[in-house]
Jmol script that loads the backbone (N, CA, C; Angstrom):
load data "model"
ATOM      1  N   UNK A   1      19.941   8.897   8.825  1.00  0.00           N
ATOM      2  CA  UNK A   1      20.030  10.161   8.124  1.00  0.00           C
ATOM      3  C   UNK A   1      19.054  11.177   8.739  1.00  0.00           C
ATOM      4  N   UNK A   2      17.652  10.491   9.181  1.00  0.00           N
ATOM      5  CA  UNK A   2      16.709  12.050   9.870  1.00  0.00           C
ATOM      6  C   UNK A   2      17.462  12.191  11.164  1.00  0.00           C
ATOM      7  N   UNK A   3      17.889  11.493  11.794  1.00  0.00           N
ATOM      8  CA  UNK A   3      18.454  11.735  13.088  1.00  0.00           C
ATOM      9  C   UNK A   3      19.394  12.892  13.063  1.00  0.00           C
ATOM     10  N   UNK A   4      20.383  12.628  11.940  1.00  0.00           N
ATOM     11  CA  UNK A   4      21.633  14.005  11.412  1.00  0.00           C
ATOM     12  C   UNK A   4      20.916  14.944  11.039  1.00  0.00           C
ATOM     13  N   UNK A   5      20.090  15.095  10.038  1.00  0.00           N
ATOM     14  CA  UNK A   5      19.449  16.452   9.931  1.00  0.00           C
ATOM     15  C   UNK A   5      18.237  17.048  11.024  1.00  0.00           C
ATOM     16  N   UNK A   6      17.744  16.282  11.974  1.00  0.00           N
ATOM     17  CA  UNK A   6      16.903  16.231  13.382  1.00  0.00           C
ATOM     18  C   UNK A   6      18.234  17.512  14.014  1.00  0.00           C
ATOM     19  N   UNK A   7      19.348  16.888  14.262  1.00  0.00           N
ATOM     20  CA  UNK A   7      20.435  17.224  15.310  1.00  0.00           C
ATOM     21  C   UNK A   7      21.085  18.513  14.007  1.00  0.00           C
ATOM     22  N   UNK A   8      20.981  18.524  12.892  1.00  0.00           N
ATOM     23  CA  UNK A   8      21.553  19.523  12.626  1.00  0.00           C
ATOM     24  C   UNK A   8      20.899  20.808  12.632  1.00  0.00           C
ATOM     25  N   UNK A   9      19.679  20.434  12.186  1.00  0.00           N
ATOM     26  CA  UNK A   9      18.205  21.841  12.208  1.00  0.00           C
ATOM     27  C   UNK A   9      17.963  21.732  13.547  1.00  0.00           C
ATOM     28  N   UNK A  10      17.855  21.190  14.182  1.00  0.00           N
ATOM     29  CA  UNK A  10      17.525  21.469  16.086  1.00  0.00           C
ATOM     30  C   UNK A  10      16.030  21.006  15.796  1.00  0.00           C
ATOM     31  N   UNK A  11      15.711  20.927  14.621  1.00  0.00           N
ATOM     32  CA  UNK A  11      13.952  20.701  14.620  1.00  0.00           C
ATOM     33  C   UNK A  11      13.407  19.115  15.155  1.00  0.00           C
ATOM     34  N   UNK A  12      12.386  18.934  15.503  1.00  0.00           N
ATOM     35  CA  UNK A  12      11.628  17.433  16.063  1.00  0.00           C
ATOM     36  C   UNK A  12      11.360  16.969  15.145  1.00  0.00           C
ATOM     37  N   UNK A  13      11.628  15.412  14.525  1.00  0.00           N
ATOM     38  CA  UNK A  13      11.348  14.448  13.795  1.00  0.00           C
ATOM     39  C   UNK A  13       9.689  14.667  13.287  1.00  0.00           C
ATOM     40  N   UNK A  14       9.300  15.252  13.983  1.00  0.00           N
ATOM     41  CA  UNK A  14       7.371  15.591  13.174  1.00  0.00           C
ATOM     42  C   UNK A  14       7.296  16.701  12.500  1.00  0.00           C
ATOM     43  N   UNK A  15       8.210  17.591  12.610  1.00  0.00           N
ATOM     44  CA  UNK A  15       8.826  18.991  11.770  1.00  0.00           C
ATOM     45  C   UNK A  15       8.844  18.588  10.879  1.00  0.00           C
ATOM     46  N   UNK A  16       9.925  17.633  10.791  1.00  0.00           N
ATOM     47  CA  UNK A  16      10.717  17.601   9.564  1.00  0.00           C
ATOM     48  C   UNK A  16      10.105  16.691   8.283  1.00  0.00           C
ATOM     49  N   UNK A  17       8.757  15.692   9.186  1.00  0.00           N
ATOM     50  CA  UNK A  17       8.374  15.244   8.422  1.00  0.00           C
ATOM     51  C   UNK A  17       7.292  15.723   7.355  1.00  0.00           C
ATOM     52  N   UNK A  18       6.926  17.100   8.184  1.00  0.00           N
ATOM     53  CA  UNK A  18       6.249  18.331   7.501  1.00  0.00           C
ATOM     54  C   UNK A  18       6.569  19.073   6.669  1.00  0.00           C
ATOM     55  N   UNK A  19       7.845  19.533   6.709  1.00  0.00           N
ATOM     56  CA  UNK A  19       8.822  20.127   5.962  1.00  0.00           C
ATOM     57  C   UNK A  19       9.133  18.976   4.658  1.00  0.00           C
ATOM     58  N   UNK A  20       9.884  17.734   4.939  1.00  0.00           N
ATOM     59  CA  UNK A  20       9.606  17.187   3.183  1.00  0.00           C
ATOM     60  C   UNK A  20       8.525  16.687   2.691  1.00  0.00           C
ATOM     61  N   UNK A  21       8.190  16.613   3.436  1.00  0.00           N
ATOM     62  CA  UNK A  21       6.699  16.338   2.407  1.00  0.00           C
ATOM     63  C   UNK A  21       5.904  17.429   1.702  1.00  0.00           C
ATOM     64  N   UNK A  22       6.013  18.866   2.209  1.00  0.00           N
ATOM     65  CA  UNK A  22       6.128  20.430   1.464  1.00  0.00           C
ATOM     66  C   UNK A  22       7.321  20.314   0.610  1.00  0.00           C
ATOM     67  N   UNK A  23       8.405  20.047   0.867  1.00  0.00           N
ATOM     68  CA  UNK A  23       9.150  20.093  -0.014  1.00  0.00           C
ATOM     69  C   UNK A  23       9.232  18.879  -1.264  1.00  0.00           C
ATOM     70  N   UNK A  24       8.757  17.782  -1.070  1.00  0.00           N
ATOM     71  CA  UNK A  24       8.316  16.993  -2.299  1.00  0.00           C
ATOM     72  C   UNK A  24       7.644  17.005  -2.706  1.00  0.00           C
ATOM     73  N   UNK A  25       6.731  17.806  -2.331  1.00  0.00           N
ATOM     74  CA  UNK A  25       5.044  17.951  -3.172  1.00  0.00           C
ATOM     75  C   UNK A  25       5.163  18.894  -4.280  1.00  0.00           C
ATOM     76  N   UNK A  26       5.869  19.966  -3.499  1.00  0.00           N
ATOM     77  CA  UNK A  26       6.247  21.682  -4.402  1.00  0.00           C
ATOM     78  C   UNK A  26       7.335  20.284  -5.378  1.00  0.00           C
ATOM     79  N   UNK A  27       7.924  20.188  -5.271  1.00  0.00           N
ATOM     80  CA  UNK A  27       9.242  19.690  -6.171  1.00  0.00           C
ATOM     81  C   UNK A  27       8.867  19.040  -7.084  1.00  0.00           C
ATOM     82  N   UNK A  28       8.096  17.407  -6.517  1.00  0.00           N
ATOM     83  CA  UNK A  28       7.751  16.850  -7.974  1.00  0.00           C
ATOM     84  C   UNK A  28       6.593  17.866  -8.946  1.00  0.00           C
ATOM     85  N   UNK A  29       5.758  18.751  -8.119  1.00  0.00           N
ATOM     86  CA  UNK A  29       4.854  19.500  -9.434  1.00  0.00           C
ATOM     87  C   UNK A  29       5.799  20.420 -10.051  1.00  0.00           C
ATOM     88  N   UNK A  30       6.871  20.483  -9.614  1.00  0.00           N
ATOM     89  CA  UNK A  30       7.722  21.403 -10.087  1.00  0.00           C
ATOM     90  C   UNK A  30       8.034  20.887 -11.656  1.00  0.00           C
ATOM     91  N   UNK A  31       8.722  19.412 -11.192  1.00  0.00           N
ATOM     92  CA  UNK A  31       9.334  18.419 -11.990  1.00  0.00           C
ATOM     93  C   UNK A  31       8.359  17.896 -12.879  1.00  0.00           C
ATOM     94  N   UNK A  32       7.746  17.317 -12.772  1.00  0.00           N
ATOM     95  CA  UNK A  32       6.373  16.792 -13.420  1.00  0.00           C
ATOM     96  C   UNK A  32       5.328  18.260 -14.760  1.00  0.00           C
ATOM     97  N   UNK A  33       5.992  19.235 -13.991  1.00  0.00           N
ATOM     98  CA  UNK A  33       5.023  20.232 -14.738  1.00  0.00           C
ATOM     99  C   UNK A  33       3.425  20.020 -14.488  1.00  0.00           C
ATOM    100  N   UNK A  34       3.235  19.914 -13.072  1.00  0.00           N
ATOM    101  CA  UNK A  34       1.678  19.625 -12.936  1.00  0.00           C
ATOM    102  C   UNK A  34       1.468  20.857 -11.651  1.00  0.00           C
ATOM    103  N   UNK A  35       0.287  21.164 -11.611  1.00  0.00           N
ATOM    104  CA  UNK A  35       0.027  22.035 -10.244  1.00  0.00           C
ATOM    105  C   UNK A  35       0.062  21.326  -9.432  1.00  0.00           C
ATOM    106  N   UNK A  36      -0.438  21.929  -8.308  1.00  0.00           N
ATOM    107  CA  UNK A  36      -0.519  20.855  -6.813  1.00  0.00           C
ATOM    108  C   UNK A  36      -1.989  20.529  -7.038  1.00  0.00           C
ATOM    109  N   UNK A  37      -3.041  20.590  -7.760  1.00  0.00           N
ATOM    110  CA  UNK A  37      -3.940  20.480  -7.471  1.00  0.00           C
ATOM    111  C   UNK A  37      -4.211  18.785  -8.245  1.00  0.00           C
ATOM    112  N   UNK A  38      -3.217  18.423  -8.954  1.00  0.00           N
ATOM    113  CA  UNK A  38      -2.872  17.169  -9.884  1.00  0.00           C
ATOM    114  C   UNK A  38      -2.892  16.375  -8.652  1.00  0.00           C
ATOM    115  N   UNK A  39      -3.185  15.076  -8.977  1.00  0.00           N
ATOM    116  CA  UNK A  39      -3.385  13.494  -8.059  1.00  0.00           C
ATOM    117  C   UNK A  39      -1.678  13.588  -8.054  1.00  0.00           C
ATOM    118  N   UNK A  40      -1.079  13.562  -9.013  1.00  0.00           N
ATOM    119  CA  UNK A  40       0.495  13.189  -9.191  1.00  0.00           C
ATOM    120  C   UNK A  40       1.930  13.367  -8.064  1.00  0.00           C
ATOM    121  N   UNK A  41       0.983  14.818  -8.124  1.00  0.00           N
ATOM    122  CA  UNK A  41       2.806  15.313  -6.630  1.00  0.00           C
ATOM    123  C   UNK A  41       2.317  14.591  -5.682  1.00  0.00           C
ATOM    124  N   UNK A  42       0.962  14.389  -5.259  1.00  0.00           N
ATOM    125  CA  UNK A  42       0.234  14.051  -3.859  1.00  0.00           C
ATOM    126  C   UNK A  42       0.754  12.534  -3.788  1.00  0.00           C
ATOM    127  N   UNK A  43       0.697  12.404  -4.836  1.00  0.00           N
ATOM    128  CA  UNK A  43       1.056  10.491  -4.845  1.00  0.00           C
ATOM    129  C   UNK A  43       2.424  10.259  -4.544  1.00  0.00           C
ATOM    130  N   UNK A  44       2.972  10.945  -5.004  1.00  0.00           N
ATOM    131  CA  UNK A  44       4.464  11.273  -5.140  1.00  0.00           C
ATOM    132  C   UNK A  44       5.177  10.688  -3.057  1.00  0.00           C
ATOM    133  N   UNK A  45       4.238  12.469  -2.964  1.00  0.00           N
ATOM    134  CA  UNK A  45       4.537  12.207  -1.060  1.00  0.00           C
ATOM    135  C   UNK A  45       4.376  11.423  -0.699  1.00  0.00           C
ATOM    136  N   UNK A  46       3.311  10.430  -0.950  1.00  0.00           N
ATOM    137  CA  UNK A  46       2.512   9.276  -0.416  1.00  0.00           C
ATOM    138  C   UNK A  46       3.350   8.199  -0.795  1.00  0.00           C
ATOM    139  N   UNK A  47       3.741   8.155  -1.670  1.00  0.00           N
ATOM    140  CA  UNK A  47       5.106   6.891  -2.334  1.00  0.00           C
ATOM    141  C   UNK A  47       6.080   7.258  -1.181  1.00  0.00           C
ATOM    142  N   UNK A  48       6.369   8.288  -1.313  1.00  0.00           N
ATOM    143  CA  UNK A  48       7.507   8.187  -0.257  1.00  0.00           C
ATOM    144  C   UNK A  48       7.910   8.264   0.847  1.00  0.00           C
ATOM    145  N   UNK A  49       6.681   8.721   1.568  1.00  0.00           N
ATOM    146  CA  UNK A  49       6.381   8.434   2.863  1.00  0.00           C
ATOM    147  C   UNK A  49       5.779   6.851   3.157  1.00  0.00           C
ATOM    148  N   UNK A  50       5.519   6.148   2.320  1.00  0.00           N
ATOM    149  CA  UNK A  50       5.288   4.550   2.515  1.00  0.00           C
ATOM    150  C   UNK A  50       6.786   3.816   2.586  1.00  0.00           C
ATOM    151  N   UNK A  51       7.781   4.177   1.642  1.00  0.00           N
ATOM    152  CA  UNK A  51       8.725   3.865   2.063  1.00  0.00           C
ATOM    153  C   UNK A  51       9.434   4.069   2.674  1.00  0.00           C
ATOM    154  N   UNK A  52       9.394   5.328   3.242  1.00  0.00           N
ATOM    155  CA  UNK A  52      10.111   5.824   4.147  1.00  0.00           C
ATOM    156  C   UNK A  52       9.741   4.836   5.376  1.00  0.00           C
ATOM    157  N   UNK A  53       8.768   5.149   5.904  1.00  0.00           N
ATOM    158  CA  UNK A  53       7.622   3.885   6.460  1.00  0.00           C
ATOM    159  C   UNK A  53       8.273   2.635   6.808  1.00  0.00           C
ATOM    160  N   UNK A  54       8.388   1.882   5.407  1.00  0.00           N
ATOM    161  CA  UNK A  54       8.259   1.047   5.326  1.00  0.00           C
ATOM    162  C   UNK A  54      10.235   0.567   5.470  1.00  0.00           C
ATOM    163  N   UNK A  55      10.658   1.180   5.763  1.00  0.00           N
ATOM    164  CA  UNK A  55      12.178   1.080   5.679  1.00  0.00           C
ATOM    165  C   UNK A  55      12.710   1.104   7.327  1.00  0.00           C
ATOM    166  N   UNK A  56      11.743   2.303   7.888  1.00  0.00           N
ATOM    167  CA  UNK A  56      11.627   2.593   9.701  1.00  0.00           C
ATOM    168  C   UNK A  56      11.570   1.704  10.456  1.00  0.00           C
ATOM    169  N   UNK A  57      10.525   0.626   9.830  1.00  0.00           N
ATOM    170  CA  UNK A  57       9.601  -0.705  10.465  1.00  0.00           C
ATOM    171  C   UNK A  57      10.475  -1.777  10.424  1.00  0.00           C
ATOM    172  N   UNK A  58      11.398  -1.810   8.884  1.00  0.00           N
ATOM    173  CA  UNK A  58      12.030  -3.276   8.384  1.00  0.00           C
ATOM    174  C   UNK A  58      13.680  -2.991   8.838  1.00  0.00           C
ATOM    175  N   UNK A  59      14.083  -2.214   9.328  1.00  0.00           N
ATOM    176  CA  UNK A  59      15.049  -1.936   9.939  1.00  0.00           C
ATOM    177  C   UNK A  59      15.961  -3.121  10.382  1.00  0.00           C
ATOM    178  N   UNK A  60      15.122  -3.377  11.158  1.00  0.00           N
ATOM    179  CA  UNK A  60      15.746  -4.637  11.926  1.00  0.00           C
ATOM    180  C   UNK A  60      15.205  -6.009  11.741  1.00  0.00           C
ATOM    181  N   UNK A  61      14.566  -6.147  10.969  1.00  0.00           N
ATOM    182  CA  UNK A  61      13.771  -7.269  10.644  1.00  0.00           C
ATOM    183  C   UNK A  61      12.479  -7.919  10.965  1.00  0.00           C
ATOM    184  N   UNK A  62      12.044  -7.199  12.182  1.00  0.00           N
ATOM    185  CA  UNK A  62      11.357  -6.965  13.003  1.00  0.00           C
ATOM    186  C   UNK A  62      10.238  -6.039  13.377  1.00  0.00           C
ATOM    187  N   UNK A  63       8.629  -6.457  13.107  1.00  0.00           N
ATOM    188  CA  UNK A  63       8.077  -5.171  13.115  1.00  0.00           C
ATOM    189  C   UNK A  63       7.221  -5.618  13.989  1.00  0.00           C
ATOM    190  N   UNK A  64       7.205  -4.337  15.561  1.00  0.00           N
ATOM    191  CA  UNK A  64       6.718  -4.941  16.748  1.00  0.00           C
ATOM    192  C   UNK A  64       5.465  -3.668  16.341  1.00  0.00           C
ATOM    193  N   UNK A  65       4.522  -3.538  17.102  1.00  0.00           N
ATOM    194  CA  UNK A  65       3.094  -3.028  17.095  1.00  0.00           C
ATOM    195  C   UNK A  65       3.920  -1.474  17.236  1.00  0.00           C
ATOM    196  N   UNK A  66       4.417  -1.113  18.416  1.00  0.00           N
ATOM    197  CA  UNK A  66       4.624   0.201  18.586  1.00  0.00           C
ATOM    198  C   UNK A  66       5.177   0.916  17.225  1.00  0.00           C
ATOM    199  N   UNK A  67       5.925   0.131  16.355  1.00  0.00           N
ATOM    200  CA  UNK A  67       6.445   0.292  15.029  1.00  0.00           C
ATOM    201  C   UNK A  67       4.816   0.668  14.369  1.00  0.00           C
ATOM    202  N   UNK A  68       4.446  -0.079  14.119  1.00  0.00           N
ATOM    203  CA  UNK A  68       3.080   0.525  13.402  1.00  0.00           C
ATOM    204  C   UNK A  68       2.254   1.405  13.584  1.00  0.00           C
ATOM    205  N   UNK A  69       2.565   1.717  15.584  1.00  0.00           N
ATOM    206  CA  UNK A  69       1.510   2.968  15.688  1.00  0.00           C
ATOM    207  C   UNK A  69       2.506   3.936  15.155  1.00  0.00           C
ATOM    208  N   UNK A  70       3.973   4.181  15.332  1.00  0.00           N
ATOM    209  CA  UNK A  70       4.554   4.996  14.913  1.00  0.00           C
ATOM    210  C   UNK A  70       4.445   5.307  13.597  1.00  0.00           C
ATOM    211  N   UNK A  71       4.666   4.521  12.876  1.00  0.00           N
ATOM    212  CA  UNK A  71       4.454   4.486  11.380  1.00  0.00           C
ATOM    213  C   UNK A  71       3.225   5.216  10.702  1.00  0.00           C
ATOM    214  N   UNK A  72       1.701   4.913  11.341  1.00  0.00           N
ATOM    215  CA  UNK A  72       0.315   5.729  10.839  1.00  0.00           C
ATOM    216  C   UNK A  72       0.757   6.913  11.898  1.00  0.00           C
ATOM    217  N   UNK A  73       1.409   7.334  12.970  1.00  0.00           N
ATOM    218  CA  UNK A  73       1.086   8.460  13.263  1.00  0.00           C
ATOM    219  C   UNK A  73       2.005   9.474  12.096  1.00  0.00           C
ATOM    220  N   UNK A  74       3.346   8.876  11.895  1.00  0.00           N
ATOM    221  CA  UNK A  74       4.019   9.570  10.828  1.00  0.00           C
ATOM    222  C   UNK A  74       3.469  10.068   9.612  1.00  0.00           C
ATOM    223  N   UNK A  75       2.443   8.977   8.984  1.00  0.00           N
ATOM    224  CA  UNK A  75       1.862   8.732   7.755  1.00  0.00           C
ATOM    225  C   UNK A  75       0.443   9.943   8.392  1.00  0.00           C
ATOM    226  N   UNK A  76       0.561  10.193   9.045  1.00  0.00           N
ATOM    227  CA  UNK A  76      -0.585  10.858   8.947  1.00  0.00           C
ATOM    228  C   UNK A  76      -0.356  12.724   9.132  1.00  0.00           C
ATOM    229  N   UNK A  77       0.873  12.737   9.726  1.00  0.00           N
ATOM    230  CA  UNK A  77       1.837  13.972   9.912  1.00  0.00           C
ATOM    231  C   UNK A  77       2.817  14.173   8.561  1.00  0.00           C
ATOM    232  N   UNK A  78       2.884  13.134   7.929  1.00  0.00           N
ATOM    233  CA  UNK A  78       3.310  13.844   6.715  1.00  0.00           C
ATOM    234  C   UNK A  78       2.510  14.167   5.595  1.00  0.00           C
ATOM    235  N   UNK A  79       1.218  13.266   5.416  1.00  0.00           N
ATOM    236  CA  UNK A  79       0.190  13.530   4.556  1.00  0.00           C
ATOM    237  C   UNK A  79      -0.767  15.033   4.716  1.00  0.00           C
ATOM    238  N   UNK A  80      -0.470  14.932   5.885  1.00  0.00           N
ATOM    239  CA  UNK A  80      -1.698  16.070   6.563  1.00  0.00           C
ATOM    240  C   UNK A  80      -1.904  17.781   5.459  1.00  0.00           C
ATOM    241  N   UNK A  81      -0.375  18.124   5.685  1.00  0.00           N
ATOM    242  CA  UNK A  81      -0.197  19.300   5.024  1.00  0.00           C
ATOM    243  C   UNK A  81      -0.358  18.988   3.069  1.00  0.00           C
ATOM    244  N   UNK A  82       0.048  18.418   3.001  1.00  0.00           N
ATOM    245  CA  UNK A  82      -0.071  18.303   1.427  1.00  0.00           C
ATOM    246  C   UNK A  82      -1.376  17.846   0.762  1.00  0.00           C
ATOM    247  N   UNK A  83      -2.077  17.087   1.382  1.00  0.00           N
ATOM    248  CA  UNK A  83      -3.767  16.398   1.453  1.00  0.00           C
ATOM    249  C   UNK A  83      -4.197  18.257   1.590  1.00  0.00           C
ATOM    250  N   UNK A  84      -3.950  18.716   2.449  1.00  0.00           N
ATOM    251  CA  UNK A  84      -4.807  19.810   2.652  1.00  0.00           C
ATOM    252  C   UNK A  84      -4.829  20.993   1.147  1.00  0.00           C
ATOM    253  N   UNK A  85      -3.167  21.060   1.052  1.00  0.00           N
ATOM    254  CA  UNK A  85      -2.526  22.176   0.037  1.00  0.00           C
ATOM    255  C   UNK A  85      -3.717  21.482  -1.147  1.00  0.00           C
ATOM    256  N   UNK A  86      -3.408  20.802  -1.689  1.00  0.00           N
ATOM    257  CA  UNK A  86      -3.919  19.740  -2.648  1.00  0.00           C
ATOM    258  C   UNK A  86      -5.455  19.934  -3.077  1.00  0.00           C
ATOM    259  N   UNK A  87      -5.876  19.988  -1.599  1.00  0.00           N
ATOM    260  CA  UNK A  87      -7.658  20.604  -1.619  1.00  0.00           C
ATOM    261  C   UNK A  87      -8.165  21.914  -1.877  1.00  0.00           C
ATOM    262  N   UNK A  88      -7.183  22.293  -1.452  1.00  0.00           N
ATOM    263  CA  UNK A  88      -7.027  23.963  -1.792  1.00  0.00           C
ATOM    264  C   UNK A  88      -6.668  24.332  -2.931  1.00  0.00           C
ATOM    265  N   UNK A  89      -6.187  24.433  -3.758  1.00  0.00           N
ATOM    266  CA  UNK A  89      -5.952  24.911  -4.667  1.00  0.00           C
ATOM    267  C   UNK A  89      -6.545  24.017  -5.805  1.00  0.00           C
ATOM    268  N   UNK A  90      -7.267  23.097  -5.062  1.00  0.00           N
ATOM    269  CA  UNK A  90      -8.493  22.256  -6.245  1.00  0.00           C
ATOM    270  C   UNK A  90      -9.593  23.291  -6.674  1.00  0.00           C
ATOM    271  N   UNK A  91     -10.248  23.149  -5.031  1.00  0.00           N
ATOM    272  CA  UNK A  91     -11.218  23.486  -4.914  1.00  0.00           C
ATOM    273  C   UNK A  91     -11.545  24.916  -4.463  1.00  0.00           C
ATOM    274  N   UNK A  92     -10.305  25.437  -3.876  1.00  0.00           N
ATOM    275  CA  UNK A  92     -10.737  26.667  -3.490  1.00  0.00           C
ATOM    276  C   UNK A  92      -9.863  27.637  -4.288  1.00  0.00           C
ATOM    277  N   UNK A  93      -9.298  27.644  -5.682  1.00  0.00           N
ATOM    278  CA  UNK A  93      -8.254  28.499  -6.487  1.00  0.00           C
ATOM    279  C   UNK A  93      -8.558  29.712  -6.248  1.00  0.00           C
ATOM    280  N   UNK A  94      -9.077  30.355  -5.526  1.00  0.00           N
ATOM    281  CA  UNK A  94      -9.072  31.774  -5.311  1.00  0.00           C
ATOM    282  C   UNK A  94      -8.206  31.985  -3.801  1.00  0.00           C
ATOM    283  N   UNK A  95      -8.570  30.844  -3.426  1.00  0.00           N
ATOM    284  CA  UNK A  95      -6.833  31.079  -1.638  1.00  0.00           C
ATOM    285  C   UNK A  95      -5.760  30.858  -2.260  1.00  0.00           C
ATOM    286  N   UNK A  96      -5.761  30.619  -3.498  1.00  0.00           N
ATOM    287  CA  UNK A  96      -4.584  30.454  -3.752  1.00  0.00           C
ATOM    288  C   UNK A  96      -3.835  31.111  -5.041  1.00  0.00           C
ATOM    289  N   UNK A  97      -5.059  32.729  -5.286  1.00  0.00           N
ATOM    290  CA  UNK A  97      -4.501  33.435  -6.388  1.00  0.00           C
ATOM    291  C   UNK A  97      -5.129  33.227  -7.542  1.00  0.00           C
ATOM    292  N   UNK A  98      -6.035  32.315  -7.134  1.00  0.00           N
ATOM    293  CA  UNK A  98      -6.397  31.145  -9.264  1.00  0.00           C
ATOM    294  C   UNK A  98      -8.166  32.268  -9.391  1.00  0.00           C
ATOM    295  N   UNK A  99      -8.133  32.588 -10.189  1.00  0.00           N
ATOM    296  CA  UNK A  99      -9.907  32.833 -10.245  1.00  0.00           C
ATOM    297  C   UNK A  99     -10.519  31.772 -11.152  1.00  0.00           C
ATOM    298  N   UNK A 100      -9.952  30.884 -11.707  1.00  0.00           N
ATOM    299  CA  UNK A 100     -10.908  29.834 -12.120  1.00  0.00           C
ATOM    300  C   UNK A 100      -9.721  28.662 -11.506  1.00  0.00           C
ATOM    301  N   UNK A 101     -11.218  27.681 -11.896  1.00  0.00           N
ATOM    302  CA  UNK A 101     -10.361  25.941 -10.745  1.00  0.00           C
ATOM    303  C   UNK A 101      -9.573  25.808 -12.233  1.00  0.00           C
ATOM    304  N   UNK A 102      -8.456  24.953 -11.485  1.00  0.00           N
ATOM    305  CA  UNK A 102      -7.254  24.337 -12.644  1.00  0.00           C
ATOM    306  C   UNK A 102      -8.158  23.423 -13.521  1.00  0.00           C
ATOM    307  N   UNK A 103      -7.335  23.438 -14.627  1.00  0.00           N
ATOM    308  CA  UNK A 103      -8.017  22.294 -15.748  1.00  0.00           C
ATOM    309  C   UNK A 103      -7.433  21.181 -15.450  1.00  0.00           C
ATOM    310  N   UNK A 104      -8.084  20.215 -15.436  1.00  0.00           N
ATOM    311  CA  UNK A 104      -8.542  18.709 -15.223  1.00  0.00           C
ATOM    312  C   UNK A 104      -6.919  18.210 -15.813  1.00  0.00           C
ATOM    313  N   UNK A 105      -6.193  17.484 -14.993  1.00  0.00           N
ATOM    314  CA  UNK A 105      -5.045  16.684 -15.154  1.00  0.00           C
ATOM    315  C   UNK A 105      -5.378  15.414 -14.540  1.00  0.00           C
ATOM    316  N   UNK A 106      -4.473  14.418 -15.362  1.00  0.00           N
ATOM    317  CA  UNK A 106      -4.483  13.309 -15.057  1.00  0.00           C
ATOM    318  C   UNK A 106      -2.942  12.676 -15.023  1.00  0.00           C
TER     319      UNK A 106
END
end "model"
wireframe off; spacefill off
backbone 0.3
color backbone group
């Protein structure tokens, strides 16, 4: 399935893994009713970039080393942007419009 939407957006497989993981982060706080600054959406990406992961690797039954470097370099290209958003609008709510930090969610 990333291969079809790779070849349909013209975009590189590290794009795109940038792009949903922005787009599941915004979505589940959407869904959830939590900001981004909540543990919750962040976990969210992180759930599903493990399986995503973890589905890449088990493919074939078979998980050779290059599979794993691929796998943390992915895991680290899809976390990157949302880990960051996440910090930002924790800690810095004024880059992001807020004049006081969000109230404490769990």
């Amino acid at each position: 399935m990333k291969s079809a939407v790779a070849g349909f957006t013209g975009l590189e497989r590290d794009a795109l893994h940038i792009y949903a993981a922005l787009l599941i982060h915004i979505a589940s706080a959407a869904l959830l009713r939590r900001t981004l600054a909540s543990p919750w959406p962040w976990l969210i990406v992180l759930l599903c970039a493990l399986g995503n992961e973890w589905l890449d690797m088990n493919r074939d039954g078979v998980i050779e080393a290059w599979e794993k470097d691929a796998s943390l370099h992915d895991l680290w290209n899809t976390m990157l942007a949302p880990t960051i958003l996440a910090l930002l609008v924790r800690f810095a709510p004024r880059l992001a419009g807020r004049q006081d930090p969000p109230p404490p969610s769990g």
